[in-house]
C-alpha positions in Angstrom: 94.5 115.1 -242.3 91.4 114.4 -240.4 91.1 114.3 -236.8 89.0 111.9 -235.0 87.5 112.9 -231.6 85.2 111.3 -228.8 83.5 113.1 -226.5 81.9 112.0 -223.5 79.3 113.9 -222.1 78.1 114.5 -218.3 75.6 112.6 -216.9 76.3 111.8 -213.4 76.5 108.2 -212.3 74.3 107.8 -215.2 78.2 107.7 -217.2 78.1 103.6 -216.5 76.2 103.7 -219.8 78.8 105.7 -221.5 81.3 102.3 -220.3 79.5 99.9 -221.8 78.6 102.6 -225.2 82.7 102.4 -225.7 82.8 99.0 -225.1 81.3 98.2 -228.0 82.4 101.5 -230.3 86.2 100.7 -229.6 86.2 97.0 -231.5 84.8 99.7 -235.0 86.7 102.9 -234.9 90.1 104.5 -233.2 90.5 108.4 -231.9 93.0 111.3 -231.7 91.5 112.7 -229.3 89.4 112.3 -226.2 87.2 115.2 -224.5 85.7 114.6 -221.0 83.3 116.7 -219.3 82.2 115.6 -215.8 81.8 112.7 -215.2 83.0 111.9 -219.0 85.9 113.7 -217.9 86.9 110.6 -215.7 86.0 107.9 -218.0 88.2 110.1 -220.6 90.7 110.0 -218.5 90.5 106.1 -218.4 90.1 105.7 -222.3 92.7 108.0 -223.2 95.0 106.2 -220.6 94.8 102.7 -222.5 92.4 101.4 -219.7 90.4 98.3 -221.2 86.6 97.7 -221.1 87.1 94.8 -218.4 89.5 97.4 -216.0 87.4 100.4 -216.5 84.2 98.3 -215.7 85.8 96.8 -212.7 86.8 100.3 -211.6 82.8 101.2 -211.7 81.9 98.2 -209.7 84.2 98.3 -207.1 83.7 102.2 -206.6 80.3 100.8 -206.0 80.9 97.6 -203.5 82.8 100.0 -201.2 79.8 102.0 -200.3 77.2 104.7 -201.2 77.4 108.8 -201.5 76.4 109.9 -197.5 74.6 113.3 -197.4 75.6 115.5 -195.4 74.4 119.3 -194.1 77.7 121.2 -195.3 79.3 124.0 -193.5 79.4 126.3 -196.8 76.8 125.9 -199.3 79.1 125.7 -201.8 80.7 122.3 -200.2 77.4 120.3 -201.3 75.4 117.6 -200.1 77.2 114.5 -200.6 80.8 113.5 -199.1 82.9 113.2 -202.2 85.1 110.4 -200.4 84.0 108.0 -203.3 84.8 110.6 -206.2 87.7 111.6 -204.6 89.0 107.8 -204.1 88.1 106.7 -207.7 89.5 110.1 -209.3 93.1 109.3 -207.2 92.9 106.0 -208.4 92.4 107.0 -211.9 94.7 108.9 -211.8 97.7 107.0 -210.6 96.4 104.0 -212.8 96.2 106.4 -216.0 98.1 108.9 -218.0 97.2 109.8 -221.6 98.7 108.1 -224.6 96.6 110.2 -226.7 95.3 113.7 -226.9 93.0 114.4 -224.1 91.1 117.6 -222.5 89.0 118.0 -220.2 86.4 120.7 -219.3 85.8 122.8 -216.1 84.0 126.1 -215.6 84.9 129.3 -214.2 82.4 129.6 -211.8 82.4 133.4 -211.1 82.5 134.0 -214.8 80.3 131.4 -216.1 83.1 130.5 -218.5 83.8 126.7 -220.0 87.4 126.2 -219.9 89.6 123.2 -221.6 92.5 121.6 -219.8 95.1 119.9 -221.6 95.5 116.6 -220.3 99.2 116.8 -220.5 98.4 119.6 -217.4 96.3 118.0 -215.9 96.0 117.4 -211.9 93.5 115.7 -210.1 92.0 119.0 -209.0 90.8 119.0 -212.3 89.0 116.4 -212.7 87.7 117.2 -209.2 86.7 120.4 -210.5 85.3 118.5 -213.3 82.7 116.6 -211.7 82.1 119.1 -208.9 78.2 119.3 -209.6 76.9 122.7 -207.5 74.8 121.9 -205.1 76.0 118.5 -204.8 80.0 117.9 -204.2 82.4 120.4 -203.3 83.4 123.2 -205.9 86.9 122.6 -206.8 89.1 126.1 -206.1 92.1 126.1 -208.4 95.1 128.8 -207.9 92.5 131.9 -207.3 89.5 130.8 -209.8 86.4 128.7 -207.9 85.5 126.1 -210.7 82.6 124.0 -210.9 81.2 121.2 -213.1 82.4 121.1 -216.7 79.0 120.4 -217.4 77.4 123.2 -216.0 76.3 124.9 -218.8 76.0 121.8 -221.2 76.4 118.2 -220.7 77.8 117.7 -224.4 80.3 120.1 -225.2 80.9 119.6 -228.8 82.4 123.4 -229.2 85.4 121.7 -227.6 86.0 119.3 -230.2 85.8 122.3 -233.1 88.3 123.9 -230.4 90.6 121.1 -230.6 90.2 120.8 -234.6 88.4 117.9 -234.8 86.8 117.2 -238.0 84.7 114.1 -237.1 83.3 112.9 -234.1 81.5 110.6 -232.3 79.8 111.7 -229.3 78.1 109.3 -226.0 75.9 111.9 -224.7 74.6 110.2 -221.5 72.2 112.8 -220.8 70.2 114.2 -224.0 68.1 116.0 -222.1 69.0 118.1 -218.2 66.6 117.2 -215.5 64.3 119.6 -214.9 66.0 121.5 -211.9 69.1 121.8 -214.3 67.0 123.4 -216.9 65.5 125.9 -214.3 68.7 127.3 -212.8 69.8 127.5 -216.0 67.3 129.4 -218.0 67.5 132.6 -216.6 71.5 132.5 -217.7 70.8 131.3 -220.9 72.1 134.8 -222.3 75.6 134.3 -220.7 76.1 131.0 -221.7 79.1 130.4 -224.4 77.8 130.0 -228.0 78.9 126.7 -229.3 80.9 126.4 -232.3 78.5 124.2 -234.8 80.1 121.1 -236.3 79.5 119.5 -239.5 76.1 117.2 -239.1 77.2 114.7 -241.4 80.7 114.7 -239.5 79.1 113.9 -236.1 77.3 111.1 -234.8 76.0 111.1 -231.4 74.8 108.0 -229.8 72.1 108.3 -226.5 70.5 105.6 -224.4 67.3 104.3 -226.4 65.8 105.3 -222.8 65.5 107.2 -219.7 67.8 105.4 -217.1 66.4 106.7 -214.2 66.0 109.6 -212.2 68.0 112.5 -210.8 68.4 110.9 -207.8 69.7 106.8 -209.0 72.2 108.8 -210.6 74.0 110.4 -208.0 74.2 107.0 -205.8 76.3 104.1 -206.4 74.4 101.0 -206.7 76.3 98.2 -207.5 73.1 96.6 -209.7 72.3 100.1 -211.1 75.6 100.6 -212.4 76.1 97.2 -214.0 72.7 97.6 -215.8 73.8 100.8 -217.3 77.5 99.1 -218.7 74.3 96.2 -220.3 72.4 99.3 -221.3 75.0 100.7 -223.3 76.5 97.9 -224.8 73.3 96.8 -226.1 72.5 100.5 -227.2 75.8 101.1 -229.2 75.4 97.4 -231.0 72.3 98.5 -232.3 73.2 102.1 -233.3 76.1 101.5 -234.7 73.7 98.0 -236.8 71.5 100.8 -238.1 74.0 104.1 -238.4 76.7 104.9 -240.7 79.5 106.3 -238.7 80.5 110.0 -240.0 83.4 109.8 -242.4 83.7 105.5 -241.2 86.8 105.5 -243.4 88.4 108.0 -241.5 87.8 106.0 -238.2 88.7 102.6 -239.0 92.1 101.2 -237.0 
């Protein structure tokens, strides 16, 4: 039987886009499963829930009208620059809104071990998706019995070894993020060697949709902006209508309600 997944990359605030992507996406094709890494992790969490296009859009924009990330000088390095108060308040509400109706995971990473782990959503806490999103260097890394967890995204923003994990055979992909910034791409050269080797998926079984162009930089992307955030949802609305105008969706039989 096939098994159809979507996977959500990281991306930051930049993950608007990914609202508006689904938006559209949703109305063609139907999923088993739902991945999340990051930020996707939270929007995963949302889509896997039943959450419509109009709630999870107004759960953006109000995150946003309530106020921008503050920086801070943290005590430990390791508690980042910006006061997660708004993550924290959107994941809680998430998470009391929303619990999945369909297979869901999301991905964190052993920090110590520079390890990508899967957590079932039917396990889920919201420490995870705190743990999730918990970009280093920038929001508090998420400690979880005696393992220090950080960003799913850490060592990939699109983790499509997790859909081969979870037996998918096709997949459509909103990778918000194609390409790290450039201080991502530094840290993480030297440890290319330890990173984990993705399982490879099928080509003609994946499609993975991008925005048609850069949404900004590093820094729009880790501040809620009201505007910003509604022209990303535009952005990716208009992006999916003309991918998926132009692109044969992998196996489309397969996906079809």
């Amino acid at each position: 039987m096939p098994k159809r997944a979507l996977v959500l990359s990281g991306g930051g605030l930049f993950g608007a886009w990914q609202v508006g992507a689904w938006s559209v996406l949703r109305q063609h094709v139907t999923f088993d499963a739902i991945i999340g890494v990051s930020i996707g992790s939270l929007n995963g969490w949302a889509i896997a829930g039943g959450a419509t296009p109009e709630e999870l859009t107004a759960l953006w924009l109000d995150t946003a009208r309530r106020g921008d990330n503050k920086l801070r000088i943290p005590r430990n390095p390791l508690d980042g620059i910006l006061d997660p108060t708004l993550f924290h308040e959107l994941i809680s509400s998430l998470y009391s809104r929303y619990q999945p109706r369909i297979e869901y995971h999301a991905v964190i990473t052993d920090l110590l071990r520079l390890k990508p782990t899967l957590i079932d959503g039917r396990e889920l806490q919201p420490c995870h998706l705190e743990a999730s999103c918990a970009l280093l260097g920038m929001l508090p890394q998420r400690r979880i019995g005696n393992t220090l967890y950080t960003d799913g995204g850490f060592l990939g923003a699109l983790p499509l070894w997790a859909a081969r994990q979870c037996h998918a055979t096709h997949v459509v992909a909103l990778n918000v993020m194609p390409r790290m910034p450039w201080p991502v791409r530094a840290v993480l050269k030297p440890l290319r060697g330890l990173r984990a080797r993705p399982q490879k998926l099928s080509a003609e079984n994946t499609l993975i949709l991008s925005p048609s162009k850069p949404l900004g930089h590093l820094k729009q992307g880790l501040l809620w902006k009201q505007a910003e955030i509604a022209r990303w949802i535009d952005v990716g609305r208009a992006d999916a209508e003309s991918a998926l105008a132009n692109t044969n969706i992998p196996g489309q039989e397969c996906f079809m309600a």
